[in-house]
N, C-alpha and C positions, 0 to 999 in steps of 0.2 A: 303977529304970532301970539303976543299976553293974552290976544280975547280965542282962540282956538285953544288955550293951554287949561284958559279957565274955564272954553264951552267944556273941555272934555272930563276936567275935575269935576264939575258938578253933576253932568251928565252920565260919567263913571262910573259915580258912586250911586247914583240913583241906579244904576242898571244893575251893579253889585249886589243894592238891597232887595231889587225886585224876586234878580233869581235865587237871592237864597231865600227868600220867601216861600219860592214856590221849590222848594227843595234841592236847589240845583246851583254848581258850582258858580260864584258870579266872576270870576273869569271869561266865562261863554257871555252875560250881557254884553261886558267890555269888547269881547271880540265883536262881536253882532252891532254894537255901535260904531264901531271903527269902520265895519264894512258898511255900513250906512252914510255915516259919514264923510267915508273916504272920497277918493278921487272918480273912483268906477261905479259911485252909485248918484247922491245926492252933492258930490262935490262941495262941501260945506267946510272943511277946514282948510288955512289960509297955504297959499303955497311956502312961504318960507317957514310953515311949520315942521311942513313935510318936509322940506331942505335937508332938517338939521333931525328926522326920523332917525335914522340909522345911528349916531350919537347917542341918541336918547334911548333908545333900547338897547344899544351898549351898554350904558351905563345900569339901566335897568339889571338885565343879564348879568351884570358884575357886581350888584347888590343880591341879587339871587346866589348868587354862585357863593357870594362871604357869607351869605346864613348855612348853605348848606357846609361850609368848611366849618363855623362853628359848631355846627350839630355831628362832625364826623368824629365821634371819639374812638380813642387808638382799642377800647376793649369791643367797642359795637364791630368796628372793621376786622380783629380778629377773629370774631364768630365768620365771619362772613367773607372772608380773604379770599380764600377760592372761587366760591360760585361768581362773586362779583366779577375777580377776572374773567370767568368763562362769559356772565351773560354781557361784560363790554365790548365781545366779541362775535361770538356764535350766533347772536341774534339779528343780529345786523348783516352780516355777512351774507346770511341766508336768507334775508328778505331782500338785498341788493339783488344775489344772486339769482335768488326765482323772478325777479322783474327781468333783471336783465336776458333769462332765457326765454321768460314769454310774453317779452313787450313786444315784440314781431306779430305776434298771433292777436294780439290784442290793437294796436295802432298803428299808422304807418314808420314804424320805427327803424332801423336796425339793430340787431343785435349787441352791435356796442353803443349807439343811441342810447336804446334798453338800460347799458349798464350806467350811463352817467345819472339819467334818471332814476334808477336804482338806488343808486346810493348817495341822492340829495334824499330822495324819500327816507332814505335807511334810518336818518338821525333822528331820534327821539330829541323831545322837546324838554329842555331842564326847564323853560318856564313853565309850563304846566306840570311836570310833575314834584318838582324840590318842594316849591311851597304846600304842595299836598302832603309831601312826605314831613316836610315838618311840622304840619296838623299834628300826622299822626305820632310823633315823634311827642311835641309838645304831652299828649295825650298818653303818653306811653303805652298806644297800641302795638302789639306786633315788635314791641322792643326788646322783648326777653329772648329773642331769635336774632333781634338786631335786622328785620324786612326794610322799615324805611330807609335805616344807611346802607344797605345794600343794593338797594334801587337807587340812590342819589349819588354812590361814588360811582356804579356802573354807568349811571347813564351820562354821569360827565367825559367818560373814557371812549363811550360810543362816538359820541359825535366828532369827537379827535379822527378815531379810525374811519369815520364813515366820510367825512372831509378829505381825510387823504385819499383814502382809494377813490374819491370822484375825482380829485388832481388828477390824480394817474390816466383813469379811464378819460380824461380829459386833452390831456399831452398823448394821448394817444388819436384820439380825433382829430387835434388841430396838427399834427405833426412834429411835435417836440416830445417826441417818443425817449429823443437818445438823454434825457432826464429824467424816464418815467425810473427807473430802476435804481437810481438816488433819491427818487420821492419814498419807494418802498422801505427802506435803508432809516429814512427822515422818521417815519412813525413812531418807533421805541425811543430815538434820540430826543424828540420832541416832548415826549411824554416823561422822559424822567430829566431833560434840562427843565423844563416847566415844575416839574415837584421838587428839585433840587433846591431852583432858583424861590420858589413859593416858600421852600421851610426856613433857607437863610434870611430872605425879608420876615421872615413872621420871628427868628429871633434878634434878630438887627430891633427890629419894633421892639420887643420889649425890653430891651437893654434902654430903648432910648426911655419907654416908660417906666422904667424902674427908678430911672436917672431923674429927670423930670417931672412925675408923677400929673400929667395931666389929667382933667375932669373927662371922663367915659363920652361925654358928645364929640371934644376934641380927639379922644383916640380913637371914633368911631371915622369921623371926618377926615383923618391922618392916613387910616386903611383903604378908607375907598378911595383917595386921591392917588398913594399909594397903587393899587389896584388898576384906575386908571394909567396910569404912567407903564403900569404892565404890558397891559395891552397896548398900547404907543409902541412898547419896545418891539414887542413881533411885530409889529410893521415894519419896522427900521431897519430888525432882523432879515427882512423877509429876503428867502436870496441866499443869506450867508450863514446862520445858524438857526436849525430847527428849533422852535421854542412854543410850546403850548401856554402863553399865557393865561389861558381861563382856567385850568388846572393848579398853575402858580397861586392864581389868586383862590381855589381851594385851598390848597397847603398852606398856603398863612393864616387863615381862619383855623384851621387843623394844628397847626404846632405851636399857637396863643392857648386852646383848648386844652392844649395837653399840658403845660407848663404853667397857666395861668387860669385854674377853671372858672375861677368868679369873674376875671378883669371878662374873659369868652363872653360871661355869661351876660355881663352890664354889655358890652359891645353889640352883640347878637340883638336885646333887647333894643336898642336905636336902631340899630336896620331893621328889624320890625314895623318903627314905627315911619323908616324912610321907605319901606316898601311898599305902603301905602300907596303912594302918591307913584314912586316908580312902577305899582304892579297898572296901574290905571294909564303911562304912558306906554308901557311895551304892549299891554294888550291891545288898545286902542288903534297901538303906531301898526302892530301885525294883522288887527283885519284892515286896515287901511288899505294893506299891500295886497290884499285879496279882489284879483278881477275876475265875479261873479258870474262876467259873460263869457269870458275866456276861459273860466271850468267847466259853465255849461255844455261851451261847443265841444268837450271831447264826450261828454255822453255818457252812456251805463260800462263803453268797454273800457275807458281811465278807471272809474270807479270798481270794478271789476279787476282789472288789475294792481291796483290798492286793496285791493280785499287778497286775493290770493298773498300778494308781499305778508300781509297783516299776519295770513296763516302761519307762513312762513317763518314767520318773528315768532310767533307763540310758539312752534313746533321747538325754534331754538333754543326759545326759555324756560320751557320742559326740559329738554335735552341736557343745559345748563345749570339745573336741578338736580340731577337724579341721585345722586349721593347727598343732598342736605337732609336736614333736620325738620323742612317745611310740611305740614299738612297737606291736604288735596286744597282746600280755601286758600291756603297761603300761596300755594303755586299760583294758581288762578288770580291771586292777587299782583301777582309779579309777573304774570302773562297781560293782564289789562294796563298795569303801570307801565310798560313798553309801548304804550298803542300811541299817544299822541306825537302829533307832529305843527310844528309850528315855525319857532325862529329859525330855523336854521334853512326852512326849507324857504321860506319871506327873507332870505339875505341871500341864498347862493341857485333859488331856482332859474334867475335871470343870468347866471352866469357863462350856460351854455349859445343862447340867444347871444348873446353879446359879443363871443367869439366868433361866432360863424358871421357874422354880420362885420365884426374886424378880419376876419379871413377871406371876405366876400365869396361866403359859400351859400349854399339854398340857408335861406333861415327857420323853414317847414318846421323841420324837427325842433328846433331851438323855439317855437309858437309851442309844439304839441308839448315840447318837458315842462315848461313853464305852466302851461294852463294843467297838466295832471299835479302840478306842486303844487299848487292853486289846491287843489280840488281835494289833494293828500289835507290842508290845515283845516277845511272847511268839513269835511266827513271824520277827521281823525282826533280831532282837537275836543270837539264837543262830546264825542261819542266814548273818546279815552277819561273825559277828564268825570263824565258823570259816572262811568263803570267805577273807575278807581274807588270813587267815596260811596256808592253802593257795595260794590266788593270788601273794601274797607272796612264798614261801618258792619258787615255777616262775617266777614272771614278772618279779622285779626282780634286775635284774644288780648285784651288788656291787663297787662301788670297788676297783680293784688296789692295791697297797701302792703304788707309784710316783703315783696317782694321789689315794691319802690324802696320801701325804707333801705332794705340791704344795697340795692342799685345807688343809692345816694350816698349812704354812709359805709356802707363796706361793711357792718356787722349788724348782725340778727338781731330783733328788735326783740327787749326781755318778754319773759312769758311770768304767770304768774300760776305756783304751784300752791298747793295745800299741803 
């Protein structure tokens, strides 16, 4: 497993540097070596690498998710309180729901088939998009509207709601139907024990830091272990109390930030510099999970039906808009930062396969959802992530220095009369 951890460090990074050479996010080398890589192409990395995959891009995903709670400040989120709710919802909903109506016309489906695939599709991708948005964040584009925390708290709330209602439509296929309507019930519960539980750990932490005053690598290390352990709990949970751990572990990034901005600020900087090496294992581990032949065989009408969903999404993030404060650019910018799709869809596409195979029902359909999840991270992943930093780089206007300076210190930098 040391020499596959190392092929892919080194080989990672090389592929990171290539593509941003040629102007392009190098996330997508990473992915494109992983599918290389992987098991469905050149079979080159060691199998107990892959064993212990899922871990590693957990862990990954839980260093993403602490930067993005350190970047969620309580003033960016109140520009942006509303629309976020709307677009952690509307958008999704509505690309679920137009697969689910025209996966029939499209594949040998059914129409609740349709929906479970639906709404594995539905989940946008926080790997691909947080670190983008904390590009722009870092860069204070698009800050003075507060767009990038508005697309990083929304789209961690997506995939919570887009998770559950495939549960449902799930216990509805396999016949544990008569829990489908305490799964619905589970949503809000899950979502505010998860941010309840996430604000009390994040000031538990710094009582203990205030007490103790450890060096910022150790408080970095304290979080994400922390963090870990979160995630542990919803498993443990799983069954007896709803609990959104990945949420949790926003909220504790988020209420160090709000009480502690500098200790945030040193923290945030070491996951920075552990994201590194983590952003090189979760990409890698996701095109790994990518079987090449198994998207090919569903053909133009999968892809075709990810394109209509895609519509769908955009029509809802329009929709999701219509009362802010955004430009025509800026919309468009938060119609393209919806589009990728990756981990979630490399962790729960094989989820349907797996039941009907323990239900011993036809497994047809459970082939056809998994090779279109396939096919959603391979069309949606590269095509989302270079629009974002093209859209980005035209359509978010950048903070003036006068207008950093007030953003930083709270008062208007002097001027100078005659």
């Amino acid at each position: 497993m040391a020499f596959s951890i190392a092929e892919m460090i080194l080989l990672g990074l090389l592929a990171d540097w290539m593509f941003r050479k040629l102007r392009m996010p190098g996330l997508l080398g990473m992915l494109f070596l992983g599918v290389l890589f992987g098991p469905y192409v050149l079979n080159l990395m060691e199998p107990a690498f892959l064993e212990v995959s899922a871990d590693l891009r957990m862990i990954a995903l839980i260093i993403i998710l602490l930067r993005a709670g350190f970047e969620l400040s309580r003033e960016a989120l109140s520009k942006v309180g509303r629309q976020a709710l709307l677009l952690s919802f509307i958008p999704g909903v509505l690309e679920g729901s137009t697969i689910a109506l025209l996966g029939p016309y499209f594949l040998p489906l059914t129409h609740l088939e349709s929906a479970m695939l639906g709404f594995i599709i539905a989940a946008v991708s926080p790997a691909v998009v947080v670190p983008m948005m904390i590009g722009f964040i870092k860069r204070r584009m698009g800050t003075k509207k507060g767009i990038p925390t508005m697309v990083m708290a929304a789209a961690s709330l997506d995939d919570v709601i887009a998770i559950v209602i495939f549960s449902v439509f799930l216990g509805f296929y396999t016949g544990t139907s008569e829990s489908v309507w305490l799964k619905v019930v589970e949503v809000p519960v899950s979502i505010l024990t998860g941010i309840g539980v996430g604000l009390l750990i994040g000031w538990l932490l710094l009582k203990l830091f205030d007490r103790f005053n450890p060096r910022a690598t150790k408080r970095t290390l304290i979080v994400v272990g922390i963090s870990i352990v979160l995630v542990h709990t919803q498993q443990v949970l799983e069954g007896i109390l709803p609990f959104a751990a990945l949420l949790a572990v926003m909220a504790t990034g988020f209420i160090i930030l709000e009480k502690r901005e500098t200790m945030a600020h040193e923290i945030s900087s070491k996951l920075g510099k552990i994201w590194v090496f983590a952003s090189i294992m979760l990409f890698t581990l996701v095109g790994a999970q990518v079987d090449v032949t198994l998207a090919w065989n569903t053909g133009l009408s999968g892809l075709g039906l990810i394109a209509c969903g895609l519509v769908a999404r955009s029509v809802g993030v329009m929709v999701s808009l219509i009362k802010s404060p955004l430009t025509l650019s800026e919309r468009l910018f938060t119609v393209v930062s919806y589009w990728p799709k990756a981990t979630v869809q490399a962790a729960i596409g094989v989820v349907p396969l797996m039941a009907m195979k323990a239900g011993g029902m036809d497994t047809a359909p459970g082939h056809v959802i998994l090779a279109v999840a396939v096919m959603s991270i391979i069309f949606t992943a590269p095509l989302g992530a270079v629009a974002i930093k093209w859209v980005g780089e035209r359509g978010l206007e950048p903070e003036s220095e006068k207008e950093e300076m007030v953003a930083v210190s709270g008062l208007e930098p002097p001027t100078s009369g005659l």
